[in-house]
VOVEX-133817 format. One record per residue: residue number from 1; residue in one letter; x, y, z of N, C-alpha, C, O, CB in turn. Coordinates in Angstrom, 2 decimals, m for minus. Glycine has a CB too. Example, Ala and Ser with C-alpha at 12.3 -4.5 7.8 and 13.67 -1.06 7.14 Angstrom:
BEGIN
1,A,13.19,m5.69,7.80,12.30,m4.50,7.80,13.20,m3.30,7.80,14.24,m3.32,8.46,11.31,m4.47,9.05
2,S,12.85,m2.25,7.08,13.67,m1.06,7.14,12.90,0.03,7.87,13.41,1.14,8.04,14.08,m0.60,5.72
% end
This chain:
BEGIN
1,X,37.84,98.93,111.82,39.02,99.75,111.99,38.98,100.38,113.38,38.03,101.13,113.60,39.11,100.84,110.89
2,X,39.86,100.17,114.35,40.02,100.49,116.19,40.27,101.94,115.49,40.76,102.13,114.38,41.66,99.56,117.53
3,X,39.80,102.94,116.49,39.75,104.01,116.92,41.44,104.34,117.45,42.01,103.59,118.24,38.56,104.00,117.95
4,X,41.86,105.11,117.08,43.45,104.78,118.03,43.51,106.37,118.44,42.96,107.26,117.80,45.27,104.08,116.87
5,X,44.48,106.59,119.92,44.84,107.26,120.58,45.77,108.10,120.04,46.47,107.52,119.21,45.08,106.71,121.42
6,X,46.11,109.48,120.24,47.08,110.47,119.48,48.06,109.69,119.52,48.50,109.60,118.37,47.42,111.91,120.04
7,X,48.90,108.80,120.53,50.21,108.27,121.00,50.22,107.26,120.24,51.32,106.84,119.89,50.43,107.93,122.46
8,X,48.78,106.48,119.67,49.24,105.69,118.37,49.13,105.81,117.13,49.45,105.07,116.19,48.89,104.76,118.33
9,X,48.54,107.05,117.19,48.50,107.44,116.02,50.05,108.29,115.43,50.22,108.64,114.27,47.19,108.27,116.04
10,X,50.75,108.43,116.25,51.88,109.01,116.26,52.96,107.57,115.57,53.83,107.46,114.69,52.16,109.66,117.95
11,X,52.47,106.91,116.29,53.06,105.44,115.71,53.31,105.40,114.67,54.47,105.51,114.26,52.38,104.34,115.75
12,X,51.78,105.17,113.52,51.63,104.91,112.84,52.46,106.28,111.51,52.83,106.20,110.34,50.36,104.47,113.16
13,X,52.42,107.38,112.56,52.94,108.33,111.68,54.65,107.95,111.48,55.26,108.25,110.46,52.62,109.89,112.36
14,X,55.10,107.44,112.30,56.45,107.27,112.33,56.91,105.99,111.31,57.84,105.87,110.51,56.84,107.04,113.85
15,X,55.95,105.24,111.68,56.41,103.73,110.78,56.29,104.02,109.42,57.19,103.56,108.71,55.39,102.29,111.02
16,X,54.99,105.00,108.61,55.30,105.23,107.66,56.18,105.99,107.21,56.53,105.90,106.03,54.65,105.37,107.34
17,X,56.88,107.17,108.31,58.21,107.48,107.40,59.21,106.50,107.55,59.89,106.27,106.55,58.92,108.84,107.74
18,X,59.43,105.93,108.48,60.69,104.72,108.53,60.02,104.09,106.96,60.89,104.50,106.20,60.64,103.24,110.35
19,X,59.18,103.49,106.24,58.83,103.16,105.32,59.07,104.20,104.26,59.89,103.95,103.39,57.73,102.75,105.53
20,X,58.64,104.97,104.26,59.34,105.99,102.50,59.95,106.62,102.89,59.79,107.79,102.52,58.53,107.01,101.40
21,X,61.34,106.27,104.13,62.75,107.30,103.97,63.62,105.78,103.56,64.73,106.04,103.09,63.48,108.45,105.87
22,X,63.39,104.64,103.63,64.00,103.96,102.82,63.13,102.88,101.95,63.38,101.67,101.89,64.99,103.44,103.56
23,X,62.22,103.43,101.39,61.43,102.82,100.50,61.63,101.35,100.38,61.86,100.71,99.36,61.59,103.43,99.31
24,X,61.49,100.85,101.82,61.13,99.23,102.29,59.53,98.88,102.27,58.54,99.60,102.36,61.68,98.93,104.02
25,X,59.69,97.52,102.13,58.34,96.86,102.17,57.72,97.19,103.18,56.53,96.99,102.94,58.30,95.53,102.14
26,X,57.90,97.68,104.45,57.32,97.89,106.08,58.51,98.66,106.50,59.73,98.78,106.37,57.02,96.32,107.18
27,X,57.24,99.19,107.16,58.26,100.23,108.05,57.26,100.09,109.66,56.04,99.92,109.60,58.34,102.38,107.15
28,X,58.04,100.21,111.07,57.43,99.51,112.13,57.74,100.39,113.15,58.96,100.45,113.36,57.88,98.08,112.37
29,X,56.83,101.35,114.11,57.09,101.91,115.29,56.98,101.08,116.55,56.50,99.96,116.35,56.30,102.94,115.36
30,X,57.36,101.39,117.97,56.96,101.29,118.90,56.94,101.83,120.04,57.82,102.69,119.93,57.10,100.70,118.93
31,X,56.53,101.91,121.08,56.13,102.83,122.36,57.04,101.76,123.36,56.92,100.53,123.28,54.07,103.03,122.80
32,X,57.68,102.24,123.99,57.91,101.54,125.29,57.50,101.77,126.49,56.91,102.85,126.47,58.93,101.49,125.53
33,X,57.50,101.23,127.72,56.48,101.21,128.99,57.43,102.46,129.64,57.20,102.64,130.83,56.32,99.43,130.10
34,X,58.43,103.33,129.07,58.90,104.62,129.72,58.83,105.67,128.70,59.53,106.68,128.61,60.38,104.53,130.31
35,X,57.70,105.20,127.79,57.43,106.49,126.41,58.04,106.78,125.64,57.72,107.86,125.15,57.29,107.68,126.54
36,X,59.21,106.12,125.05,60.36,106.22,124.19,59.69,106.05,122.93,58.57,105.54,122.89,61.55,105.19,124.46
37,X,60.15,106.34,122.16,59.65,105.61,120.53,60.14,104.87,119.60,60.84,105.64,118.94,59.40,106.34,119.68
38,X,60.19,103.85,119.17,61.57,103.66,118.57,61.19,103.02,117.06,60.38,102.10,117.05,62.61,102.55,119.60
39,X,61.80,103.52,115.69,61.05,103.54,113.97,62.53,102.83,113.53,63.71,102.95,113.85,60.54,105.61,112.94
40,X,61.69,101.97,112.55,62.60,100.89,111.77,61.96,100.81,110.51,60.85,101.31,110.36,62.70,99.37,112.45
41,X,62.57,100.22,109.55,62.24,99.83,108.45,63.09,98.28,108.06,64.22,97.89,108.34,62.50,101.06,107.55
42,X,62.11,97.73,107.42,62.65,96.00,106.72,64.25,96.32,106.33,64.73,97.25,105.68,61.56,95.36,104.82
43,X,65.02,94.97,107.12,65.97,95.00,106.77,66.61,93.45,106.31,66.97,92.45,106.93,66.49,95.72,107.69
44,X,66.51,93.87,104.76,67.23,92.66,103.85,68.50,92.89,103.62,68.72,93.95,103.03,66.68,92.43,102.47
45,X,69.72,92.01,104.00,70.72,92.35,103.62,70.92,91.03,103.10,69.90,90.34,103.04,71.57,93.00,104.51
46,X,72.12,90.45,102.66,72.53,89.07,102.09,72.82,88.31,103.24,72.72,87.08,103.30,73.78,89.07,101.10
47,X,73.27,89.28,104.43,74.12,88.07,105.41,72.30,87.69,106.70,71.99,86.72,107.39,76.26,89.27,106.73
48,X,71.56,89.12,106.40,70.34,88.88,107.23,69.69,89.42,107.23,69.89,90.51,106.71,70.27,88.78,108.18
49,X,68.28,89.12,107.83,66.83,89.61,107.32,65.89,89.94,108.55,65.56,89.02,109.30,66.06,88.39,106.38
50,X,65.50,91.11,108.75,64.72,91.26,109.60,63.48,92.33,109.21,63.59,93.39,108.59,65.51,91.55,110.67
51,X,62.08,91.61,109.85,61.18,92.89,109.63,61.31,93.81,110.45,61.96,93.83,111.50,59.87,92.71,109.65
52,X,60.34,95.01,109.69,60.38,96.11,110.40,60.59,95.81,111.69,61.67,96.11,112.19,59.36,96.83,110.25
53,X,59.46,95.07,112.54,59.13,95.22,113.74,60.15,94.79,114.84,60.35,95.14,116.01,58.01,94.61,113.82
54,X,60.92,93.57,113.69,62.02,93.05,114.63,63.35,93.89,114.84,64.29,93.79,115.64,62.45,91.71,114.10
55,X,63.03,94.85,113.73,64.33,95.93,114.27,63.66,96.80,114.95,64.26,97.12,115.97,65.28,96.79,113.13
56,X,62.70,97.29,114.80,62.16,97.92,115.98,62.11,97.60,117.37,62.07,98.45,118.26,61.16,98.04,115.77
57,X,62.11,96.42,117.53,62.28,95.90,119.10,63.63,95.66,119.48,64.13,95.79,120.59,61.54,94.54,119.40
58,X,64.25,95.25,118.25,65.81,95.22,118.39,66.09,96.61,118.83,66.44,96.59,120.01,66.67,94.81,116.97
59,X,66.08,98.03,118.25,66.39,99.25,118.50,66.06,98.94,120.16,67.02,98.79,120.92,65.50,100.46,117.57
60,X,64.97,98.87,120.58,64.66,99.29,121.48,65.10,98.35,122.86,65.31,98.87,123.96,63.40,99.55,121.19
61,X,65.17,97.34,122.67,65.61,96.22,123.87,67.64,96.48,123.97,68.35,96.30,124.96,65.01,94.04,123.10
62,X,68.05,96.94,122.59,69.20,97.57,122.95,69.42,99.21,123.31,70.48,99.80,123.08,69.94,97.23,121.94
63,X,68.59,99.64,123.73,68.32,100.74,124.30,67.71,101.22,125.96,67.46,102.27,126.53,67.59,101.04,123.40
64,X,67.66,99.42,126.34,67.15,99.53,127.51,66.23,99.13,127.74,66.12,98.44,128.76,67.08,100.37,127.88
65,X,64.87,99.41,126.73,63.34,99.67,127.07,62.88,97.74,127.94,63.19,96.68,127.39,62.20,100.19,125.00
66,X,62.27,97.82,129.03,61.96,96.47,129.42,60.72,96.00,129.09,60.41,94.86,129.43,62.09,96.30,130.70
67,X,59.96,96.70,128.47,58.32,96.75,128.08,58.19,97.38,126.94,59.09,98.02,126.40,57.35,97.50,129.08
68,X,56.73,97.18,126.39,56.16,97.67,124.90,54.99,97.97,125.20,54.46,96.93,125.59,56.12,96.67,123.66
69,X,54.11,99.01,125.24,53.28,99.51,125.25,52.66,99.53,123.92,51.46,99.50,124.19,53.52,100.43,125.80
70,X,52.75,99.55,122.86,52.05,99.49,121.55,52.81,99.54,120.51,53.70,100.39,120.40,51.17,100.44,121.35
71,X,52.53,98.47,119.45,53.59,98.45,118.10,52.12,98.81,116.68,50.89,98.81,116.67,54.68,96.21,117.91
72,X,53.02,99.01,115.85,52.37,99.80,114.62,53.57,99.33,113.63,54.77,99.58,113.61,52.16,101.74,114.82
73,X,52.58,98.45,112.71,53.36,97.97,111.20,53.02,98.59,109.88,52.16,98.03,109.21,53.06,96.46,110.88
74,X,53.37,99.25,109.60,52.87,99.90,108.04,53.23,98.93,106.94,54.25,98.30,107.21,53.69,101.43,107.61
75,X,52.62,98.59,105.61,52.64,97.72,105.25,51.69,97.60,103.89,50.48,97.65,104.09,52.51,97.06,106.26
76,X,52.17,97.44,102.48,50.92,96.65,101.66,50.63,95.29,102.03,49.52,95.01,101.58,51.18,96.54,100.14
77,X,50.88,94.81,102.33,50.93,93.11,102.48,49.33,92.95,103.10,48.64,91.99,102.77,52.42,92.38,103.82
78,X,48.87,93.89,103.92,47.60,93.34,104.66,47.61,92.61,105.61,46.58,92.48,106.26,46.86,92.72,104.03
79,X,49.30,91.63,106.11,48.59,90.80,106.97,50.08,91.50,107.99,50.81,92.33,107.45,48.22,88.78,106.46
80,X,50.39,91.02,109.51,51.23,90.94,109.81,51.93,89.51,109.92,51.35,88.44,110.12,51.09,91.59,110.60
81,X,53.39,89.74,109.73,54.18,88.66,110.06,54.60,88.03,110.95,55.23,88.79,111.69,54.85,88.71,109.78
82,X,54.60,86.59,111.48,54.81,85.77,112.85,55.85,86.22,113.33,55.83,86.74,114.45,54.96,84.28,112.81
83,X,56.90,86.13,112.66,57.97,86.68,113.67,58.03,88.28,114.18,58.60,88.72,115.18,59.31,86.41,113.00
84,X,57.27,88.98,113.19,56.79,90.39,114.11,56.12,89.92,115.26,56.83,89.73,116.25,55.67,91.48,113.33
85,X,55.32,89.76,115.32,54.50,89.76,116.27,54.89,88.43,117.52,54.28,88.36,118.59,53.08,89.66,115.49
86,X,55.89,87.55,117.15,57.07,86.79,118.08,57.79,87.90,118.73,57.79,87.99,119.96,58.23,85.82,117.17
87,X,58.30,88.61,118.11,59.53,89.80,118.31,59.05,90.53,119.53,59.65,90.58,120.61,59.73,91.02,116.90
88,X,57.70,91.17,119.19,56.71,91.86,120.43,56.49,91.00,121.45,56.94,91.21,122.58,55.22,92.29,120.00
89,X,55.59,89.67,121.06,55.38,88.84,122.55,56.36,88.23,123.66,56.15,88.01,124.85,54.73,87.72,122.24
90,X,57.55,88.02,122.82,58.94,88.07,123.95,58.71,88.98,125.00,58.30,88.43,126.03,60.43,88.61,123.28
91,X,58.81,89.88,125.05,58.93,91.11,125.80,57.32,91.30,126.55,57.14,91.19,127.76,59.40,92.46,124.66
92,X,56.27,91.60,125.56,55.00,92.07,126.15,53.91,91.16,125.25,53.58,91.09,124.06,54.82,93.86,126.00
93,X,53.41,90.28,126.91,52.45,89.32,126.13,51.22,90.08,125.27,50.83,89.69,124.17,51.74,88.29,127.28
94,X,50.71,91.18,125.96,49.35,91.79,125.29,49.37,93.09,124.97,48.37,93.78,124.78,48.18,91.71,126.13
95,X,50.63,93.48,124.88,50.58,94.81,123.93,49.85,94.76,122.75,49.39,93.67,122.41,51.87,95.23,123.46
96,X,49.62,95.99,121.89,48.43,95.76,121.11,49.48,96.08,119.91,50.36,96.93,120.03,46.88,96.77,121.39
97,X,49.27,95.25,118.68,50.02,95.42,117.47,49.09,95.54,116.38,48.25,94.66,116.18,50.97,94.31,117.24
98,X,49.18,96.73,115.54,48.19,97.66,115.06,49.07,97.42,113.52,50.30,97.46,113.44,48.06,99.44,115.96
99,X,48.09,97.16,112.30,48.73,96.96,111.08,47.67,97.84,110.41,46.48,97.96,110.70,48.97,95.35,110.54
100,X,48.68,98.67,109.06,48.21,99.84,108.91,48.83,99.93,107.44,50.03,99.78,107.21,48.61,100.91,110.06
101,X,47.78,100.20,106.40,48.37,100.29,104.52,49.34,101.01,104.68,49.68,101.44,105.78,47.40,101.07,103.18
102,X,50.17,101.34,103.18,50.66,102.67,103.59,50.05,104.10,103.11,50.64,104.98,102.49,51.97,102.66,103.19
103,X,48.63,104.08,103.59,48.33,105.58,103.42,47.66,106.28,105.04,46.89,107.22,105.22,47.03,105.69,101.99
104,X,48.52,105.10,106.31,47.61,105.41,107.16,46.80,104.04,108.06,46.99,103.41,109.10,46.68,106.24,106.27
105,X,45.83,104.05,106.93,44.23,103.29,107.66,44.78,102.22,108.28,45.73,101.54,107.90,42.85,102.61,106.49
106,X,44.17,102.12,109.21,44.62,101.21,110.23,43.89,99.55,109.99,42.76,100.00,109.85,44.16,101.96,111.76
107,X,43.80,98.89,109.93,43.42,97.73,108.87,43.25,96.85,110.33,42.31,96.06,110.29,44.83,97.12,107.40
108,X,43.84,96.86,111.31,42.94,95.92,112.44,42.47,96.85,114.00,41.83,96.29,114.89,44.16,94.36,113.00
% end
């Protein structure tokens, strides 16, 4: 379990409320390279489907941000999903993407 920084640990605080303010499967923060933050939660609708993370980068690439400094997935699942972590490497090849239960513990 990585040691994480107040600024990601803040992450992780955010993704889990984006996760139990709409009691989705994942809920997903991120940092951008001008310190912004930007919290999502899984979005299933009938017409389309996106994880947390991909609305999280969605929020944020329509907001301007040109970089990602660190993403944070909250999550039972245990693992992260390809197209999360597609969603992030578009933008930032080696930002660090941090997957986390939902009580917290940071799991990579």
């Amino acid at each position: 379990m990585p040691e994480l920084d107040a600024e990601d640990e803040k992450l992780v605080t955010l993704a889990r409320s984006a996760r139990a303010r709409t009691q989705a499967a994942e809920g997903a923060a991120l940092r951008d390279t001008d310190g912004r933050t930007y919290a999502a939660s899984t979005v299933d609708q009938p017409s389309f489907k996106l994880t947390a993370l991909q609305a999280a980068v969605a929020a944020a690439v329509s907001s301007g941000a040109e970089g990602i400094e660190a993403a944070v997935v909250v999550s039972a699942e245990g693992l992260l999903k390809e197209a999360s972590v597609h969603a992030v490497r578009d933008i930032a090849e080696k930002a660090p993407i941090y997957l986390a239960d939902p009580s917290g513990k940071v799991l990579n």
